[in-house]
N, C-alpha and C positions, 0 to 999 in steps of 0.2 A: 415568678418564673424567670424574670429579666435578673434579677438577683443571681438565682440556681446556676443561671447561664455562664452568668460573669463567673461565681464562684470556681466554678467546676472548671472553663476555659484558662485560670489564673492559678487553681489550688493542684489540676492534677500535674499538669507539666512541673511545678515546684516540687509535688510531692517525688515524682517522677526523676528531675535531676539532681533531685536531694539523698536518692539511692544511687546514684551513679558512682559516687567514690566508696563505698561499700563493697561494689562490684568490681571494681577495679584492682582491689586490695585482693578482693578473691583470685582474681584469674591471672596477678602478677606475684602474688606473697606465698609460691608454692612450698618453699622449702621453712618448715615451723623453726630449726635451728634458727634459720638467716631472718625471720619473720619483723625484727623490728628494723633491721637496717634497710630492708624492703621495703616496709610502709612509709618509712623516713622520706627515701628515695622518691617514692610514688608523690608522698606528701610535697617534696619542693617542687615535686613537675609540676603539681596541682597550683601550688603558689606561683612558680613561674609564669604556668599557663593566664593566669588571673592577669598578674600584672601586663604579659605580653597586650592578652585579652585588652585590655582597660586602653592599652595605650592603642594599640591597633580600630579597635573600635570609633576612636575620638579624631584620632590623627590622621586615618588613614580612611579606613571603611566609610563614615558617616562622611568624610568630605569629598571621596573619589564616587562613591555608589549612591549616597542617599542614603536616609533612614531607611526605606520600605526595601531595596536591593538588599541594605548590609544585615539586616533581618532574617532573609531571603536565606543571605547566604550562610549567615550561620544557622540557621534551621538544617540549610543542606549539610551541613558540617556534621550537627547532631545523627540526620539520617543515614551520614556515612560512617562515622563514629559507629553507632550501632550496629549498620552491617558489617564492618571489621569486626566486631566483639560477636557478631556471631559467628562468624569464619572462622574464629579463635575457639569460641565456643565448641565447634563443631569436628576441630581438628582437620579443616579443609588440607588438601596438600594438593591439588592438583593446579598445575602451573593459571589457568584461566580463573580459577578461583581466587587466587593471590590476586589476580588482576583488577577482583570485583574493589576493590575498597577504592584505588586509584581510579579508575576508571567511573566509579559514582560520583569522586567529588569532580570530573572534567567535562562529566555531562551536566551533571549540577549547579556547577558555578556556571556554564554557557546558559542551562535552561532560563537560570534567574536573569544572568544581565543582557540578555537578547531576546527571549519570550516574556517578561514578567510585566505585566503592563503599570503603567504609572499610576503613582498614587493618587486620586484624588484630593487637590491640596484645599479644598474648601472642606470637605469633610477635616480634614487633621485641623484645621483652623478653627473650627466652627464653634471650640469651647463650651462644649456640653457640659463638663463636670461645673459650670461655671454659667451657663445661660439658658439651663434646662428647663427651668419655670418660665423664662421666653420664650421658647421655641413650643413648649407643653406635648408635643405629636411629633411624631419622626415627619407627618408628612410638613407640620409647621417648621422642623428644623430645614426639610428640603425646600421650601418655599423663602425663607429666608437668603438660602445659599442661591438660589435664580436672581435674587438681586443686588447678588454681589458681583464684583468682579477684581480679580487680584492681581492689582500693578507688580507687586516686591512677593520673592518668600526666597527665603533662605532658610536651610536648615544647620545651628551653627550647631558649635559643640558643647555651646551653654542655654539652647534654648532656640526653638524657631521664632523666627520672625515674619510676617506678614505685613503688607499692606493694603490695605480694600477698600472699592472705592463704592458707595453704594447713594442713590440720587443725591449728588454731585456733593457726599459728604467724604473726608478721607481719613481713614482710622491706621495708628497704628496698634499691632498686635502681637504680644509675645508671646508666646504657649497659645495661644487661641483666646487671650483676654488682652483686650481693648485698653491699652495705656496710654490714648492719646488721639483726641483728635481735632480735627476742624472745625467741628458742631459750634454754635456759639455757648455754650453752658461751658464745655471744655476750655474754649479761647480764653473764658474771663479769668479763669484760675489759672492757665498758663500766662498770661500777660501781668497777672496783678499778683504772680509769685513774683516776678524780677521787680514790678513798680513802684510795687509798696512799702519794701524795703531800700530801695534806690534811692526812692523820694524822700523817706524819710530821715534819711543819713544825709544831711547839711554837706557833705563836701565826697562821695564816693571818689575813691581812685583803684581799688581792686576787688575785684569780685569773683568767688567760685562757686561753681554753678555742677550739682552733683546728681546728675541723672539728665541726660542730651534729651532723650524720650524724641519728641515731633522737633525740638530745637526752637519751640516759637519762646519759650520762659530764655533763651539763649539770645536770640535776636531782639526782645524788647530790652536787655539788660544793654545789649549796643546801643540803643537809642539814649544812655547818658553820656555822658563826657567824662568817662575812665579812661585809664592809661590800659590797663590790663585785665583780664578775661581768662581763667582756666574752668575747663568743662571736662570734669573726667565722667565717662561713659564705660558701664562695667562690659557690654554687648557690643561689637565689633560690626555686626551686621542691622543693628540699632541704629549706627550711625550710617549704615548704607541707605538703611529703610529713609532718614530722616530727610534724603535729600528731594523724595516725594512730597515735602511741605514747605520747598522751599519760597513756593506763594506766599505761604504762613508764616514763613520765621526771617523772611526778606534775605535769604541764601543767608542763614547764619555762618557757618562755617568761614565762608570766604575772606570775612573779616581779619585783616592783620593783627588784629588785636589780641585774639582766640588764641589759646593755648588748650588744642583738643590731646586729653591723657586719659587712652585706654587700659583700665585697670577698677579696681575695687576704690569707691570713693572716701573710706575708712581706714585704708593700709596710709592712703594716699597722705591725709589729714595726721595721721602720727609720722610718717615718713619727712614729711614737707616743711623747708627753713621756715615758710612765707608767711606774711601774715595778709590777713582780709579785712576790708571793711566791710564788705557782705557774702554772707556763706549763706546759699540756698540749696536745700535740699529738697528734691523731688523721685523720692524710688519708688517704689510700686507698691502694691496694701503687703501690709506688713506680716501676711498669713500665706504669702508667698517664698516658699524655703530659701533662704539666706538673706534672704531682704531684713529680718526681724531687728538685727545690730545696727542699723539704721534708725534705728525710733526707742535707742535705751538712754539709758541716765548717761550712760558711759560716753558714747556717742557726741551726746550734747557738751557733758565737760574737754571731750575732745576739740569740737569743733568752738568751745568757746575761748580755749586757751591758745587758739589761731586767728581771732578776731585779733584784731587793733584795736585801743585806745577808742571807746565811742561806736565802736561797732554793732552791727548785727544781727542777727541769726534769724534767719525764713524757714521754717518747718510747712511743711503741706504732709496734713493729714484728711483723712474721712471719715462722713458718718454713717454710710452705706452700707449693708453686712456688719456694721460693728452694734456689740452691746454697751449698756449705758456704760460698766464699770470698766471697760474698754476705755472710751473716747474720755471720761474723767483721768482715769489713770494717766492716759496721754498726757493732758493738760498739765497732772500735776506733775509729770517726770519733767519736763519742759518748763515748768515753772520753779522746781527745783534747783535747776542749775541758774538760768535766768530769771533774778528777782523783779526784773523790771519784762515784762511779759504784757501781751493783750491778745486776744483774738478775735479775728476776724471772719465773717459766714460770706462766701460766694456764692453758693446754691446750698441748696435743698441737700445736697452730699459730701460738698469737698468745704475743708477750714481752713484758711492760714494761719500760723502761730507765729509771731514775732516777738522775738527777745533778744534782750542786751544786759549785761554787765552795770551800766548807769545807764540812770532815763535818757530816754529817746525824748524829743518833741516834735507837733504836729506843725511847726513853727512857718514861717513867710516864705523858708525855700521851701515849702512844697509845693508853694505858688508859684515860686517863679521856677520850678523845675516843669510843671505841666504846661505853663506858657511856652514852652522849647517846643518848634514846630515840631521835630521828629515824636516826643514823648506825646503830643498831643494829638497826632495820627495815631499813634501805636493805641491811645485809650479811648479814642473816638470809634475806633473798629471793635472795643464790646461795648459802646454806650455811654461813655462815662467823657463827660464836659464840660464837669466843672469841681470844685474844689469840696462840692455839698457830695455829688454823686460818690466820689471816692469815700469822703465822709459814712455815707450809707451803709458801708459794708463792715463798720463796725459793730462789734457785739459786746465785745468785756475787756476790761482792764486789769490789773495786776492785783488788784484788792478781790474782786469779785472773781478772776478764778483761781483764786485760793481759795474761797468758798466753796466755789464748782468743784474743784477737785478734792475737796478734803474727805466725801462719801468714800471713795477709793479705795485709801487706806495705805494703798501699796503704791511702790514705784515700779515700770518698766525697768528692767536691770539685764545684764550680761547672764550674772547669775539663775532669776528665774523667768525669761524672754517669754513672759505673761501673754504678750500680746500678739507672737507669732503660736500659741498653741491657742486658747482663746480666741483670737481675731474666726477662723476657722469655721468654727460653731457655728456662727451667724451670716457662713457665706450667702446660704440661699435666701435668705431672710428680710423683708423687707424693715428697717429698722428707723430710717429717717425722722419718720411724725416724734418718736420719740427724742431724738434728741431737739428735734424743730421745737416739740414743748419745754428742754429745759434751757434752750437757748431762748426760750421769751421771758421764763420768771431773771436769766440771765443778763438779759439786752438792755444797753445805756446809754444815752446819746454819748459821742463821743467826747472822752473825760481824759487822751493824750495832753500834756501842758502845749500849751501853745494853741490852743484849739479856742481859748475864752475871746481869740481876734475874730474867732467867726461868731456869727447872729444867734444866740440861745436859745430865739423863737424858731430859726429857719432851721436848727437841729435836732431840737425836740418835734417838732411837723415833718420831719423825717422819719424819726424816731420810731413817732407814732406809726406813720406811715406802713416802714417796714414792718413793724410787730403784725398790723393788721393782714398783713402779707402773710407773713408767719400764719397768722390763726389759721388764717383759710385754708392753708396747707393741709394742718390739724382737719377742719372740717370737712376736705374733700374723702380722707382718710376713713370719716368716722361718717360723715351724714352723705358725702357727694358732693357734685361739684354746683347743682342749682341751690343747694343750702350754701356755698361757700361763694359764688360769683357775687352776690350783693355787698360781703367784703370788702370784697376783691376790688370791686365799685367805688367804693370808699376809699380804699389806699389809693387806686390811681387818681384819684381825684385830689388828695391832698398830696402826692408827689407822682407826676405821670413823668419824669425824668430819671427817677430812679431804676436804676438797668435790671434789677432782681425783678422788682415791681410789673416794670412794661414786661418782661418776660412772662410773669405768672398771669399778667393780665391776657396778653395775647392768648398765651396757651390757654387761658379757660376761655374766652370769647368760640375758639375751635374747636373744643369741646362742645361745649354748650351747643355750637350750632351742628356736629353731628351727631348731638343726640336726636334733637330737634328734627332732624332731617332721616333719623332712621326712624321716627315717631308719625313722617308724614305732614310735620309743619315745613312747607318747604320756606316760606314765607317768613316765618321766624327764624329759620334756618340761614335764610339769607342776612338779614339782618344783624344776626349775631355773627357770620362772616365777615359783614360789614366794618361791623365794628372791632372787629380784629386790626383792621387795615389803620391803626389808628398813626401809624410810622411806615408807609409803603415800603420804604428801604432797610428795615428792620430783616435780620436774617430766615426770620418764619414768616418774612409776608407771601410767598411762595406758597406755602402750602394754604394760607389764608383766602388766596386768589382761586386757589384751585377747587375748596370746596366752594368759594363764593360762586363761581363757576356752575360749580354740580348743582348747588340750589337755585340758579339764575335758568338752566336748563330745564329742570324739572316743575317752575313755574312758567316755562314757556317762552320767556325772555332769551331765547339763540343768541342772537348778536348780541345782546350783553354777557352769555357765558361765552361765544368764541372770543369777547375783545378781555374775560378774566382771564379764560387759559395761555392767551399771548402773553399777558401781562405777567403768569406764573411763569413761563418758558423765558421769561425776558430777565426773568430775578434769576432761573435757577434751568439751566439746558438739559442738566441730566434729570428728566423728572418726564420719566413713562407713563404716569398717568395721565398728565396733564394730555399728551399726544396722542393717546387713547382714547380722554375725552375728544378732542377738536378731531380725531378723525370718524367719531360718533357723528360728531355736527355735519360734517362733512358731506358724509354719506345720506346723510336725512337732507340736506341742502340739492344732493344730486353728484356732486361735485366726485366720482366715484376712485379717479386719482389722484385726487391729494386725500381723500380719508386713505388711499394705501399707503400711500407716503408718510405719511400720520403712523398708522400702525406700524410699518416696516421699523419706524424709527424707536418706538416704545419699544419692539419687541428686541430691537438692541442694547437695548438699554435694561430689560431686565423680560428675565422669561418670566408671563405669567399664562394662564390659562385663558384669560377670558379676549386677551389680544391675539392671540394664535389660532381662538377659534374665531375670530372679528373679520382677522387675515385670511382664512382660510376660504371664506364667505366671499371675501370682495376678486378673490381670484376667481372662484369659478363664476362669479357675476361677470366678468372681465372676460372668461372665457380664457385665460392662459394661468402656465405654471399649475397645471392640473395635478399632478403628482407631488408634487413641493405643498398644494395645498390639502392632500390627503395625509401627507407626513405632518402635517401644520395643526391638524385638526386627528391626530392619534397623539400627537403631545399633549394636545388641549385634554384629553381623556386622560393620559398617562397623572398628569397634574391636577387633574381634578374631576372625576368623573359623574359628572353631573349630567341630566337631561339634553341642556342645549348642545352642551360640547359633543354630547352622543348622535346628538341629528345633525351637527355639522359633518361628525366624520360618514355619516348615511348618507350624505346628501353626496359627500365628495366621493366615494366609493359606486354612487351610483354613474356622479360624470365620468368615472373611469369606466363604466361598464361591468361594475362588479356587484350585480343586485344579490347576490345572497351574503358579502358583506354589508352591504348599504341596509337591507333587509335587520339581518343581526342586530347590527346597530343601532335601528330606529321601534327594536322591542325591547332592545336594553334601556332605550331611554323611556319610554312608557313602562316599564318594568318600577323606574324608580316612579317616575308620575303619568298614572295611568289617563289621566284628562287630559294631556299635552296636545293639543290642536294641533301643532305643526308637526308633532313627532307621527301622530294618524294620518296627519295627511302626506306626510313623509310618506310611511309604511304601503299606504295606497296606492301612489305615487311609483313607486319603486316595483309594487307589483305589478301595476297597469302596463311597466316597461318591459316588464319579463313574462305578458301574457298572460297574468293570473287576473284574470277579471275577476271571476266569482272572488277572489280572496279580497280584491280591492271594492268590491262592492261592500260585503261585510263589513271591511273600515269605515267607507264609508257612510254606511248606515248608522252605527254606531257614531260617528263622531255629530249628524247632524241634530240624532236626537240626545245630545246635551243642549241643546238653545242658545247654541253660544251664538256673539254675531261678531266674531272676529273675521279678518280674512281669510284664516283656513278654512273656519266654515261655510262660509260664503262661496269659497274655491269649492268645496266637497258640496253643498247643495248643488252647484253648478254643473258641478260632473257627474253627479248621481243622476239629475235628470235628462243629461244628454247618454249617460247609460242606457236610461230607464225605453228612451226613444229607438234606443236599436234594435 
């Protein structure tokens, strides 16, 4: 049906302007002698109109009205359009008639840019075509968007741009997909795109840097001791977005060093005297239109014939949505130009590919470049301190993928841009474990020259290490994460320093204990949080704290879950559940204004249902903001219409005075579970207040012979028999 929808909304109006110059010809080409010089005529208006179209739309409309207004307004154009063609049609001649056509588009253009209300920019951002198997339910896409909130949006004339900030992580977004953010998965490959290459080039003095994105792969390349800096940036409003990270990228831009050149980073590189000693490339997946000339043969012998003597060349690509003969292809177009090649695995998604002209080595300045305070801040913020850790992130060297890539067969080229119609296929796709497996028959301890100064034991126990990592990835894929944690067990223990390693270990420790904990082991539950905490200052030890927390609660342990949730609030401020929980504790403590306080601050922090109707409760417990807490508890319904949330808005409807709402709502919510004790005693409750005894008897009866011995029923035995007494 959703299909049908789409079709018919996109296929009639086409089919529909696609008659319009047919019709045109009709009711302008009346004289059959004069007939071609007529259609000729019609025909340049039409082109005219296009080009005017094209430019007026980009230059003018979309910057002075917005997307959603300049839509608007030509819509209204069409609709006026058409009422002239019927005017004409019609042979109108009376003076008010003439009028109709002018006078539609003054009401038209007013109605749109004065009544048309604003777009909703989380919806336009929210990259369905692209995060659909996330979100799965519209009401999952809307739940998503409540805990967002958007610092930046611009809509440019190559592409909107977003900023969003969501528990206290900050993305940016181009079209409504995610090129960038602060997460620690994202930092290590923006940081160890400038480092890897920096470090490994014995003497850097110029670097360009092709894709600004967040600008943090911009601000670590500052942190060496170059002369010069050029960053061309093809997005104008990319580089606005970017100064929302400038936590992350230590105010890149500012630096005198920086040569920021807005333009295409391909014209730039054939245009340009200059030559590099490192050229890093960072654009977007390559299944994104125009981006594709970016990741061909062509490309790389471009940018390799601007390397210096000794140089070079940083590729970031992914393994995410791409197919096997994808990411080989890559390696070998990349290996093609660059005989001296190796790759490197950050996660589980993103690769670095470095190459150069003649051998690189992994030689003694890479030592003494990470001993540089500044470079050793910038690598200590994803993990990595020391010369083994960087080490770690090796996968293959130049012999081995030429192996990888030789299944292939083909190169990415100008000619057949494989990997911009290909890449595509696989966008929804989960692809990873795949290539996870054939970067393990791949993976080598590191085999750079220069590397036989470090310990052959201490990098093969890496080695091993990481592979072990690797497997489990496979296993969680294929059997789950309680077959893959004892791995996982194993790799940290033979490298708990390794930053891929501590990452995957963390994350399944979290795992593991909310399974645990949705299974009813709270106890194991905690403990498996426990051991998350294995690095408190690690960037997930926040959410580690937070379920350590829920399972510290749910064993009874309060004051050890309220001293986790500070401790989560203390890593991480924008984190609403954490303040949800502690104003849970709160309220059960007695303490009834700071659990509001608690909530008020979660539910700013992201709208959810179950804090709105938390809020809702402690107001009329409080006895104020009576109406603010009936609106608080019809949200909690609107988002999620469950039981509870239904007897909170009954109950708040009732301290209004409104018992045949309150009523309503406390049989919608027995509607969905008819045994709900509080919803009965609700219902009873509400009628006893509007004089329906006999009705509130009936509930009550019913609710005592279930046997329950909660407090509703215990409330409803109690009032039944002081009924019973009158």
């Amino acid at each position: 049906m959703q299909v049908l929808l789409s079709g018919i909304t996109m296929l009639l109006p086409a089919f529909i302007m696609g008659g319009l110059f047919p019709l045109f010809a009709r009711l302008y080409a009346r004289d059959i002698a004069a007939v071609g010089g007529e259609i000729g005529r019609l025909y340049a208006f039409n082109t005219l109109g296009s080009i005017l179209g094209s430019v007026a739309g980009t230059l003018i409309f979309l910057r002075v009205f917005g997307m959603e207004k300049s839509l608007m307004l030509i819509g209204a154009v069409y609709v006026v359009t058409g009422t002239a063609v019927l005017l004409k049609l019609g042979e109108f001649r009376a003076p008010l008639a003439r009028l109709a056509a002018p006078a539609a588009v003054g009401i038209s253009a007013l109605a749109v840019l004065f009544a048309a209300p604003e777009i909703d920019r989380k919806t336009v951002t929210s990259g369905v075509y692209r995060y659909a198997p996330v979100y799965e339910t519209v009401e999952g896409l809307k739940a998503n968007m409540r805990r967002i909130s958007i610092l930046f949006y611009d809509e440019g004339t190559d592409a909107t741009v977003s900023v969003e900030k969501s528990r206290g992580e900050i993305s940016i977004l181009i079209d409504g997909k995610a090129d960038a953010s602060s997460g620690i998965k994202d930092m290590q490959t923006q940081v160890l795109l400038a480092q890897l290459p920096l470090l490994l080039h014995p003497a850097p003095d110029s670097v360009l840097v092709i894709g600004l994105g967040s600008g943090v792969t911009l601000g670590s390349a500052e942190t060496h001791d170059v002369r010069w800096i050029e960053c061309v940036e093809l997005l104008r409003n990319v580089v606005d977005a970017s100064s929302y990270m400038n936590e992350f990228n230590s105010d890149c831009l500012a630096d005198p060093r920086v040569d920021l050149i807005i333009g295409d980073g391909r014209n730039h590189l054939l245009l340009t005297e200059r030559a590099y000693d490192v050229i890093i490339s960072e654009p977007t997946n390559p299944w994104i239109s125009g981006v594709g000339d970016l990741f061909t043969e062509e490309f790389f012998r471009l940018a390799a014939a601007r390397l210096k003597p000794g140089g070079i060349m940083c590729a970031w690509f992914h393994t995410y949505h791409m197919g096997d003969r994808d990411v080989r292809a890559m390696v070998g177009t990349f290996k093609s130009v660059f005989p001296d090649a190796c790759l490197w695995l950050v996660n589980d998604g993103d690769i670095i590919l470095l190459g150069s002209l003649s051998p690189f080595t992994f030689g003694e300045h890479v030592d003494r470049g990470m001993l540089t305070p500044a470079i050793a801040r910038d690598l200590d913020r994803i993990w990595i301190r020391s010369v083994g850790d960087l080490a770690s992130f090796f996968i293959a060297g130049s012999d081995r993928l030429a192996e990888y890539a030789e299944p292939a067969r083909e190169l990415n080229t100008d000619d057949n841009m494989m990997l911009e119609f290909s890449a595509g296929l696989k966008v929804i796709e989960s692809t990873e474990p795949v290539h996870i497996a054939n970067f393990l028959d791949l993976a080598e301890p590191l085999s750079l020259a220069g590397a036989e100064r470090l310990s052959a034991e201490d990098l093969a126990r890496r080695s091993r290490a990481r592979k072990l990592a690797m497997e489990s990835v496979l296993l969680v894929s294929r059997r789950g994460m309680e077959i893959a944690m004892p791995v996982l067990d194993e790799a940290f223990s033979l490298c708990p320093t390794d930053p891929y390693i501590l990452h995957k270990y963390v994350e399944g420790r979290m795992i593991m204990g909310s399974m645990l904990y949705s299974k009813g082991d709270f106890e194991g539950a905690r403990m498996e949080y426990h051991g998350a905490l294995v690095d408190p200052g690690y960037p997930l030890a926040w959410r580690a704290y937070l379920g350590l927390g829920t399972a510290q609660a749910a064993t009874g342990d309060l004051a050890g879950a309220r001293e986790s949730y500070m401790m989560s609030l203390e890593r991480n401020q924008d984190n609403p559940r954490a303040y949800h929980n502690l104003g849970k504790l709160e309220r059960v403590a007695g303490d009834i204004y700071a659990a509001m306080e608690a909530f008020e601050h979660s539910l700013r922090l992201e709208g959810d249902a179950g804090v709105a109707s938390d809020l809702s409760r402690v107001y009329m417990e409080l006895g104020i903001n009576l109406e603010k807490a009936a609106r608080l508890a019809e949200q909690a319904v609107s988002w999620e219409p469950s039981p509870d949330h239904y007897i909170t808005l009954g109950w708040a409807h009732n301290r209004l005075g409104d018992n045949r709402e309150g009523e309503e709502a406390m049989l919608k919510a027995l509607k969905a579970d008819p045994d709900n004790t509080e919803a009965m005693w609700g219902l009873a409750a509400i009628r006893l207040s509007s004089g329906d005894t006999e009705g509130a008897r009936s509930v009550l009866k019913h609710l005592v012979t279930l046997g329950k011995d909660d407090v509703y029923s215990r409330r409803a035995r109690q009032k039944l028999a002081e009924l019973e007494d009158r």
